[in-house]
C-alpha positions in Angstrom: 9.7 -13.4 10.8 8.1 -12.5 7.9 8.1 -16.0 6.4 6.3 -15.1 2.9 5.0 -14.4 -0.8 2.0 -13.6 -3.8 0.5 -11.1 -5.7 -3.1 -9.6 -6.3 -4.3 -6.8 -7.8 -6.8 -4.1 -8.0 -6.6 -0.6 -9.7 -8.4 3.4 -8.4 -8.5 6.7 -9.3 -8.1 8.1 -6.1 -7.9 11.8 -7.9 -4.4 13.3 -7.2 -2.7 9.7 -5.9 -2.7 6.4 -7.7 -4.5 3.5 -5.8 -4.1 0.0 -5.9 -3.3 -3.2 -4.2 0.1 -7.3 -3.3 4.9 -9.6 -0.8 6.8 -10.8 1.6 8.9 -14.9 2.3 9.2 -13.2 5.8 11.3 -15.2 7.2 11.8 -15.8 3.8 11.0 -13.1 1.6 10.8 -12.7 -2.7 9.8 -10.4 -5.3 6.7 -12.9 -6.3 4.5 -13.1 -8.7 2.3 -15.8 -8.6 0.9 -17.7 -11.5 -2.1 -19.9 -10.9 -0.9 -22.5 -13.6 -1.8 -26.2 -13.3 1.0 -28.3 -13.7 0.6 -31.6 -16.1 0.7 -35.1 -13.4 2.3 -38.2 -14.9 0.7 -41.4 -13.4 3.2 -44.1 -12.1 1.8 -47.3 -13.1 3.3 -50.6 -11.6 2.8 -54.3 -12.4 3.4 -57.0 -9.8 6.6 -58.1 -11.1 8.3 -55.4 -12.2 8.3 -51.6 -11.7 7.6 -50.1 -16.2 9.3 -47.2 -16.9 7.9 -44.6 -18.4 10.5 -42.2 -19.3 9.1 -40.5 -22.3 11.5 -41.5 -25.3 11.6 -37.6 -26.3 12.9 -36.8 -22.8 16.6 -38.6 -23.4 17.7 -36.9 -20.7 16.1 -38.1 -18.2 16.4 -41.8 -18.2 19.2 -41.9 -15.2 16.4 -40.1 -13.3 13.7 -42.8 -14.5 16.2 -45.5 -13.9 17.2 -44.9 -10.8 13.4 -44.2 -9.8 12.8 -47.9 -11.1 15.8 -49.3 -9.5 14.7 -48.1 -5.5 11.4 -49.3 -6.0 12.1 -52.4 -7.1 15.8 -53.1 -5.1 15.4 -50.9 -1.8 15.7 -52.8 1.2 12.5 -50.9 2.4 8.9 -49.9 1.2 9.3 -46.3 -0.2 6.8 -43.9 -0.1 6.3 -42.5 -3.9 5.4 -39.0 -2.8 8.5 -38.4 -0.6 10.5 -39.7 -4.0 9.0 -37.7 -6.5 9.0 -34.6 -3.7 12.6 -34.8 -3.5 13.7 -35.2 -7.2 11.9 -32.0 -8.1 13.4 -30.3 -4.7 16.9 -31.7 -6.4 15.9 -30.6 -9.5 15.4 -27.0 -8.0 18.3 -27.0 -5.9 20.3 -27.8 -9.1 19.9 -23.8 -10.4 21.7 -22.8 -7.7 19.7 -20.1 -7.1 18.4 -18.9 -3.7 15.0 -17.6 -5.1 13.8 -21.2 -6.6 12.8 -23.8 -4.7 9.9 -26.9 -3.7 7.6 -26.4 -1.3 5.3 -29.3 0.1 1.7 -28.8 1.5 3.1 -28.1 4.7 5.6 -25.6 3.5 3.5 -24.0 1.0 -0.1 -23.7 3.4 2.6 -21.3 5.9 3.8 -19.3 2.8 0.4 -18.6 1.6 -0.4 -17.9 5.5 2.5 -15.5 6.3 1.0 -12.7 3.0 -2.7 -13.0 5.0 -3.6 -10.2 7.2 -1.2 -11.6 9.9 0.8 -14.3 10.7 2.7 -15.7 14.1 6.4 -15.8 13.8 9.4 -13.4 14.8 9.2 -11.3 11.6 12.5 -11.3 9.4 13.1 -12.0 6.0 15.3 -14.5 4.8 16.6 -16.3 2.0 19.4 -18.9 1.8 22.9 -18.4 0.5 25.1 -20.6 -0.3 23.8 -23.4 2.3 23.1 -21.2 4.9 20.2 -19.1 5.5 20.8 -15.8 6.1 18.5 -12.5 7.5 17.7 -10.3 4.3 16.0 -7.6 6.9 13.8 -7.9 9.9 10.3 -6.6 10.1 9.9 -2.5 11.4 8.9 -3.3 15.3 8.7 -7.1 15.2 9.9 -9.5 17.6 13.2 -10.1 15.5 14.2 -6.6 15.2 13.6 -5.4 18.6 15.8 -8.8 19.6 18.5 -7.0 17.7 18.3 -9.1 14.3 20.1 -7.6 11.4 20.1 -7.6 7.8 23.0 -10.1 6.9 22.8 -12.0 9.7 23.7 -15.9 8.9 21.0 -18.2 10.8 23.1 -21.1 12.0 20.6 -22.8 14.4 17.1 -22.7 15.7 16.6 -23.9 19.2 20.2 -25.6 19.1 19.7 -27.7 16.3 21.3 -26.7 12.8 19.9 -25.5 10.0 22.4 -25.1 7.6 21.4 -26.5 4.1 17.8 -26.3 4.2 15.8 -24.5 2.1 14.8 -20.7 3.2 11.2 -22.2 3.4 12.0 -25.2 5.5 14.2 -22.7 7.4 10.9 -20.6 8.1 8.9 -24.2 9.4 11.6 -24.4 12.2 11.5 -20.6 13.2 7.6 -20.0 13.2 5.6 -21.0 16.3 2.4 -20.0 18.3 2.9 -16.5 19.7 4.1 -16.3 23.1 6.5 -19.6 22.4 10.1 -18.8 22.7 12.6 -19.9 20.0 16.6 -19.2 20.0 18.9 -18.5 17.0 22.1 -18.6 17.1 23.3 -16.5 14.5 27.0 -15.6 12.9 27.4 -11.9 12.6 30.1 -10.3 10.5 32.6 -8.6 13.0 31.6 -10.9 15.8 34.3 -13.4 16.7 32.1 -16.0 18.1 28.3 -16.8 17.5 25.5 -14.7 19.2 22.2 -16.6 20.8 19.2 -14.6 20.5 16.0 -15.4 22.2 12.8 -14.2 20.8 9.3 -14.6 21.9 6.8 -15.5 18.8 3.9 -13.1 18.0 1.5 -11.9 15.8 3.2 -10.4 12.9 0.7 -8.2 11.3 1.0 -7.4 7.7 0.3 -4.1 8.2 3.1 -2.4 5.7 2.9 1.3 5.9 3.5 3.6 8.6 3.1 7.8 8.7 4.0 10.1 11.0 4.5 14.4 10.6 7.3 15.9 11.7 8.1 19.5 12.4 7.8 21.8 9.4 5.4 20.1 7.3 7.4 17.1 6.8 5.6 13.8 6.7 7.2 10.2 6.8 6.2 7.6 5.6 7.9 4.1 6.3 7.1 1.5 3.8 8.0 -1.9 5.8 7.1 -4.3 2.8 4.9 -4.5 -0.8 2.1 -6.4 -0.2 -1.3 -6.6 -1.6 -2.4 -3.5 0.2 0.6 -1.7 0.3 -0.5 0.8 -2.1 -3.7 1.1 -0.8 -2.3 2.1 2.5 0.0 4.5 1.3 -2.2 6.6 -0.4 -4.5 6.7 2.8 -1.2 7.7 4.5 -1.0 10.7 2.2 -4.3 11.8 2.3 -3.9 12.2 5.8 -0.3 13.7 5.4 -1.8 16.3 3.1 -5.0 17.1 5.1 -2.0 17.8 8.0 -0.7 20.5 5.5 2.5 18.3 4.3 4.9 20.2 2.4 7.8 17.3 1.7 7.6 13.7 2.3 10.5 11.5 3.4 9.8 8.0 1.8 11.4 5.6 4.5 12.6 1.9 2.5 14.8 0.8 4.9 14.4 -2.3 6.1 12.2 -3.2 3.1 12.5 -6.6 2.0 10.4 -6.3 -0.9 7.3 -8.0 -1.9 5.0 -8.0 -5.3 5.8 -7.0 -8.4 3.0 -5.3 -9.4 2.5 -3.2 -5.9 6.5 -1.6 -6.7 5.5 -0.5 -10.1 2.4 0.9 -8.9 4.0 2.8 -5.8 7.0 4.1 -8.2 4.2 5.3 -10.2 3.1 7.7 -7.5 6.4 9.9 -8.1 7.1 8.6 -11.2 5.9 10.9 -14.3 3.1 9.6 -16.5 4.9 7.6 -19.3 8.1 7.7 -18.0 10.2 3.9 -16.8 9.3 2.2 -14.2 11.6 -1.1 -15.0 12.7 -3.3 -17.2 12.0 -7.3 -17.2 14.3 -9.2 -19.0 14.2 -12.9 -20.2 16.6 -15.3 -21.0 16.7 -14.8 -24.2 17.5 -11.0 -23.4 13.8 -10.3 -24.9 13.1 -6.5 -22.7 9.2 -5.6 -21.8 9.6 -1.6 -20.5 7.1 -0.8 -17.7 6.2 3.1 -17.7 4.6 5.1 -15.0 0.3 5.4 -16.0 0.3 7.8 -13.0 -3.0 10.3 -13.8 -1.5 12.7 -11.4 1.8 14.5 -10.5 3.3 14.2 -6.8 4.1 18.0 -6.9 5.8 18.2 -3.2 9.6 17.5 -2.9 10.9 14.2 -1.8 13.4 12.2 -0.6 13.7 8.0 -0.1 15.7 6.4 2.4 17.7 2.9 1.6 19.8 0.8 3.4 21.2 -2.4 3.1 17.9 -4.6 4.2 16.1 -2.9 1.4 15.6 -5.5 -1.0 14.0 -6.5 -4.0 10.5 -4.2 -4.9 12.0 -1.6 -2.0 14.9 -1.4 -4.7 12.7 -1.3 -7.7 11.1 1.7 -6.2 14.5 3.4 -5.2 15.8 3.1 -8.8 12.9 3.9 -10.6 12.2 7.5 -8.5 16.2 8.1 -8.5 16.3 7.7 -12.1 13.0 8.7 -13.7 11.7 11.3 -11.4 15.2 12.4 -9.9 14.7 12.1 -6.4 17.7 11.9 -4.0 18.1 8.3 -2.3 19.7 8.9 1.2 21.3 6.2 3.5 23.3 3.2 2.9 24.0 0.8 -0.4 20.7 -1.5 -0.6 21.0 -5.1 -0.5 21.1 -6.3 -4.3 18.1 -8.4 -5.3 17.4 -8.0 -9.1 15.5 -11.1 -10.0 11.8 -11.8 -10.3 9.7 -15.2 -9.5 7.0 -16.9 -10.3 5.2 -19.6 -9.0 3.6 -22.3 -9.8 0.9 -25.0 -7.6 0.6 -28.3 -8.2 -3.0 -30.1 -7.6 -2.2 -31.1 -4.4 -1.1 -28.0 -2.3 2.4 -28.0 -2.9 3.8 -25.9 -5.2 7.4 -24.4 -6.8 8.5 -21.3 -7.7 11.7 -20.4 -9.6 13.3 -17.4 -10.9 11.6 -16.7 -14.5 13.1 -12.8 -15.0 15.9 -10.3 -14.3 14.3 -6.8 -13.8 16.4 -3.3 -14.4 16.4 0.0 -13.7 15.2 2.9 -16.3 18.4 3.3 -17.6 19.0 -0.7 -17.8 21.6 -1.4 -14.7 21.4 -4.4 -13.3 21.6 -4.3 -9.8 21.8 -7.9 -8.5 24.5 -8.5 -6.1 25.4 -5.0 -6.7 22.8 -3.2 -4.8 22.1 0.5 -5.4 24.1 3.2 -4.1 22.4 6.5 -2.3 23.0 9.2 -3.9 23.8 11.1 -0.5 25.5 8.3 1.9 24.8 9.2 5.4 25.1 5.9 8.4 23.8 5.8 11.4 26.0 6.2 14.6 28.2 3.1 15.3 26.0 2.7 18.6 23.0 1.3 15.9 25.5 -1.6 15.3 26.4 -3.1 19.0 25.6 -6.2 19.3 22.1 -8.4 21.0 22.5 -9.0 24.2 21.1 -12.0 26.0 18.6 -11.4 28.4 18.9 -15.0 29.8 22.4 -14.5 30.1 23.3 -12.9 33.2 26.8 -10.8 33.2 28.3 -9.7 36.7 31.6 -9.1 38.2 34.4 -10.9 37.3 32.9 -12.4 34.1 34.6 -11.3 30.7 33.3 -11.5 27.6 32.1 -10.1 23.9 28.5 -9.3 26.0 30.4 -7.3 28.6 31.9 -5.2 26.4 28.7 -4.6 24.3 26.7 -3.9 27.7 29.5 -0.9 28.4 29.2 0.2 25.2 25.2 0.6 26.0 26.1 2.1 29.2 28.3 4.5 28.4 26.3 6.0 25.6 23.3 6.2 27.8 25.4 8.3 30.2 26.5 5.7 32.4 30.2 5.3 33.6 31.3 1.9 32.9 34.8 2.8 33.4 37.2 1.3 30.8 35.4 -0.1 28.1 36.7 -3.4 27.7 35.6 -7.2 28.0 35.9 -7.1 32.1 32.7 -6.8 34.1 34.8 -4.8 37.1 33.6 -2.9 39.8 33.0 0.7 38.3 30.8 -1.8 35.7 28.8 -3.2 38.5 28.2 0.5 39.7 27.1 1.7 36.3 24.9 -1.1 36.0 23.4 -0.7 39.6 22.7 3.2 38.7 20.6 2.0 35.9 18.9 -0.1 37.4 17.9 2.8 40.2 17.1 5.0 37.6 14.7 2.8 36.1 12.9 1.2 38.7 14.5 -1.9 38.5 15.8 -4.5 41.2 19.0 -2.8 42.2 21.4 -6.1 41.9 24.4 -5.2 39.7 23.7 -7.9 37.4 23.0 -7.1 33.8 19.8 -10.0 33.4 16.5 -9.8 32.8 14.8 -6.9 32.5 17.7 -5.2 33.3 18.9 -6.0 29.6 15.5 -5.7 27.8 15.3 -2.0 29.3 19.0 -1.1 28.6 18.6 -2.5 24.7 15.6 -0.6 24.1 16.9 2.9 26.2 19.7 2.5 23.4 16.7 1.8 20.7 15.0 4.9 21.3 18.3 6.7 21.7 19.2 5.8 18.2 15.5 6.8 16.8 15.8 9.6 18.5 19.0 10.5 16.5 18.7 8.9 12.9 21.0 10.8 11.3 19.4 9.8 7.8 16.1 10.9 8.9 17.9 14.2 10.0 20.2 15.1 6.8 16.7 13.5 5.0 15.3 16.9 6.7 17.6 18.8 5.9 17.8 17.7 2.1 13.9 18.4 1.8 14.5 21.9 3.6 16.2 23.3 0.3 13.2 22.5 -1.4 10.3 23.5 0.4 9.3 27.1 0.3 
């Protein structure tokens, strides 16, 4: 997964486009920005005979915490080990706010978040954050491991590798599910509209942070997918439409689904593209209710009609972006309600490696909305066809006649909208389903057995992938949106 965060910058005048440069905690992922501060150390002093405290007599409030800090080193039935002590009050301290988006991180955790925003990283690629005790799938990465294993945005991450993770941290969370690439890991994950738990087994690799993706279409439309804002994003965007434009591009589809966010600074910058020059990005809002605007410093005007596409795993900067074109440059947003992240972090490192970060800002639209926990509705809704939605399939699990099962009925939904007769679609692997599946199997070159295993799954799960590319029906009302326009 994308298991992830930071910021960096860097500003060009690239002439007609805006350039720049820095997120993602994939598996784990948070609109960061990252503050190199250095945090003050107190230094623990003891005497032989008795441990001093030295809670500060303007800090009232925390003698239980001194108190109790005294009491286990001097009354614990075992040595304790001061680090792992002082580690865990500020990780309690963290976890008192409640909040998803704040948490400790120790060397360990912190060295793999700094790792996962380098050029690449080895892990499944997903975001995630945790909820409420639970960590749950924010979106998975465009062609990683995790999506092409059938991951979803929303998924709740109950085990890794049969052991559960519920209550940790989204960063301790991203420890269990990292791993060398070609290493297998399993998650069994609850899924809203699934009556039992679905185990997914994905093989590791390299997750490159490689964040934008172009392609042209027919008529002069280009599309660009924007998978996450890191500290290239915008860099790599504007190359994108250089190339779009030397292709003769006369309307651009901005694709942000899936977008877990990422940097602050890399939104603003992108939104700045479409946005006009002095017109508002966002809004940052403190506690205090204190506002700091952020306007568009574009040099240029994006002259050729547009249209952005959201969904529900497009999070965070993705959602700054969609708000800030929607309501300052009146671009249609086509698609699906996003996922409703409308709070900004910072972090902060302490001396040695580790490091917090905590949620420091709300940030709103132009017009002021707050969308956190709201998300943002398109302002065309258009889903994709209920076949986008079945369910992962096992490929270690092996389905043949007689069995019944949730899986049995997902594999005839497959079939039957690849063409194949399943017969009734139902939880029975019968006959006519063992004759379905034997028909695929011929027609793809595979080991004729009537078993759905294997390869046999892979291939059927990614015939259905390709089927539902091949068919996105927000890419094709995107189309036809931008159609009006050009002329």
């Amino acid at each position: 997964m994308q298991e992830e965060n930071k910021e960096h910058r860097e500003e060009k005048d690239s002439g007609r486009y805006f350039k720049i440069k820095k997120f993602p905690l994939i598996m784990g992922g948070f609109l960061l920005i990252f503050l190199t501060a250095g945090i003050t150390t107190v230094a623990l002093t003891f005497g032989d005979k008795k441990v001093q405290s030295i809670a500060p007599s303007q800090y009232p409030q925390f003698e239980k915490l001194y108190s109790t800090y005294d009491t286990i080193k001097k009354e614990y039935y075992q040595e304790v080990d001061d680090e792992k002590l002082v580690n865990g009050a500020i990780a309690g301290m963290l976890e008192g706010l409640e909040d998803p988006y704040s948490t400790y991180m120790d060397q360990e955790e912190a060295k793999s978040f700094n790792e996962s925003i380098s050029s690449s990283f080895e892990g499944i690629g997903a975001e995630i954050q945790e909820q409420d005790g639970k960590i749950m799938v924010v979106s998975p990465i465009k062609g990683s491991p995790a999506e092409k294993a059938g991951v979803k945005p929303n998924d709740i991450i109950m085990s890794v590798d049969g052991k559960s993770i519920e209550g940790l941290s989204s960063t301790e969370a991203v420890l269990k599910i990292r791993g060398e690439k070609g290493t297998k890991v399993e998650l069994t994950i609850s899924r809203e509209g699934e009556a039992k738990p679905v185990s997914i087994t994905i093989v590791r690799d390299t997750i490159p942070v490689e964040t934008v993706y172009s392609e042209m279409l027919d008529d002069g439309i280009a599309k660009i997918a924007v998978t996450s804002f890191s500290e290239h994003t915008v860099d790599e965007l504007n190359t994108a439409l250089d190339e779009m434009s030397k292709k003769d591009m006369k309307g651009l589809i901005l694709d942000l689904r899936g977008n877990p966010g990422g940097l602050l600074p890399e939104a603003i910058k992108m939104a700045s593209i479409f946005v006009p020059k002095g017109e508002i990005v966002l809004q940052i809002e403190d506690r205090n209710g204190n506002k700091e605007i952020h306007k568009s410093e574009n040099d240029g005007e994006f002259t050729l009609p547009v249209v952005v596409l959201i969904d529900d795993g497009s999070a965070s900067a993705s959602e700054i972006v969609a708000a800030a074109v929607s309501e300052s440059a009146n671009i249609p947003l086509i698609g699906v309600k996003s996922f409703g992240k409308g709070t900004v972090q910072n972090a902060q490192d302490f001396k040695d490696g580790s490091n917090f970060k905590f949620t420091s800002y709300k940030w709103l639209t132009p017009e002021g909305n707050w969308i956190h926990k709201k998300g943002i509705k398109p302002d065309i809704e258009v889903k994709l066809p209920d076949y986008a939605s079945l369910p992962y399939i096992s490929p270690d699990e092996a389905l043949k006649v007689s069995d019944a099962s949730a899986e049995v009925k997902a594999a005839e939904d497959m079939l039957k909208e690849l063409g194949y007769n399943p017969g009734t679609v139902d939880t029975v692997f019968d006959e006519q389903t063992k004759a379905a599946v034997e028909k695929f199997q011929q027609d793809h070159k595979l080991k004729v057995t009537g078993i759905m295993e294997d390869k046999t799954t892979v291939t059927l799960m990614q015939e259905l992938r390709d089927k539902i590319l091949k068919n996105d029906t927000q890419v094709k009302r995107a189309i036809k949106e931008l159609e009006k326009e050009i002329k």
